[in-house]
N, C-alpha and C positions, 0 to 999 in steps of 0.2 A: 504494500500500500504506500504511497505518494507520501510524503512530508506535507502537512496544509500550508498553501500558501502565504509569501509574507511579501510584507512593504519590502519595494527596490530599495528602499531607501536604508534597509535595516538589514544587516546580514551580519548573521551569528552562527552560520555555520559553522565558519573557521573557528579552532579551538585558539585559546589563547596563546598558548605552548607552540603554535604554528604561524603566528602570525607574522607578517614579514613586517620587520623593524627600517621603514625607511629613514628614521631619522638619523640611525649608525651610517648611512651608506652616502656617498660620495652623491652629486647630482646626477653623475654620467652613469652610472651604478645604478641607482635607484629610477633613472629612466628606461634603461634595459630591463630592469627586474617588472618595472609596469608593462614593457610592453610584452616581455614573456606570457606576464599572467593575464594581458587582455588577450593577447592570442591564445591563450590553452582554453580548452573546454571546462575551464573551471567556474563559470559563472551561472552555474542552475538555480542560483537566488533571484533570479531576474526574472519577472513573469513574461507570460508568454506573448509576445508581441513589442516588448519593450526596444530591444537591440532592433529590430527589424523598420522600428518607426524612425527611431533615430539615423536608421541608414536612408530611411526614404525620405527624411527629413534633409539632411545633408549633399542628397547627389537631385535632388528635384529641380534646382536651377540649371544644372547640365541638361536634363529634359526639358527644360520650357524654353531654353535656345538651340535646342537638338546638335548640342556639342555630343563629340565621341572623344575629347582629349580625359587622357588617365583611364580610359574604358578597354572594352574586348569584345567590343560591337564593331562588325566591319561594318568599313565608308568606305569612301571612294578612294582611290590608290591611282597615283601617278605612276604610268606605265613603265617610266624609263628610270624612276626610281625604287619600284618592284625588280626592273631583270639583274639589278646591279647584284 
């Protein structure tokens, strides 16, 4: 059975004993170690929809001027800089 859901805002999963001490760590450190733990699948305290609005949140101006930069959506492709 599921854990009942909880405020994003509140997460207590992590025990105290595990918690990651960024105040010890260097900035360059402690920016690496965030971006580890946003990219692992460690964040099931999040309800469900949450990360997915904030990504639709973020890349929506790329679709209201129907850019493709920073994307993996084909455009249009210059021929002679394709055969290089």
């Amino acid at each position: 059975k599921p854990p009942p859901p909880r405020r994003w805002t509140n997460t207590r999963s992590t025990k105290p004993e595990d918690k990651t001490d960024f105040d010890k760590m260097t900035p360059h450190e402690a920016r690496k170690k965030a971006i580890e733990l946003a990219r692992s699948k460690n964040n099931e305290w999040l309800p469900k929809g949450v990360s997915a609005a904030w990504h639709d949140e973020r890349t929506q101006p790329y679709a209201d001027y129907g850019l493709l930069v920073g994307s993996t959506l084909p455009g249009e492709c210059d021929p002679d800089a394709t055969e290089r």
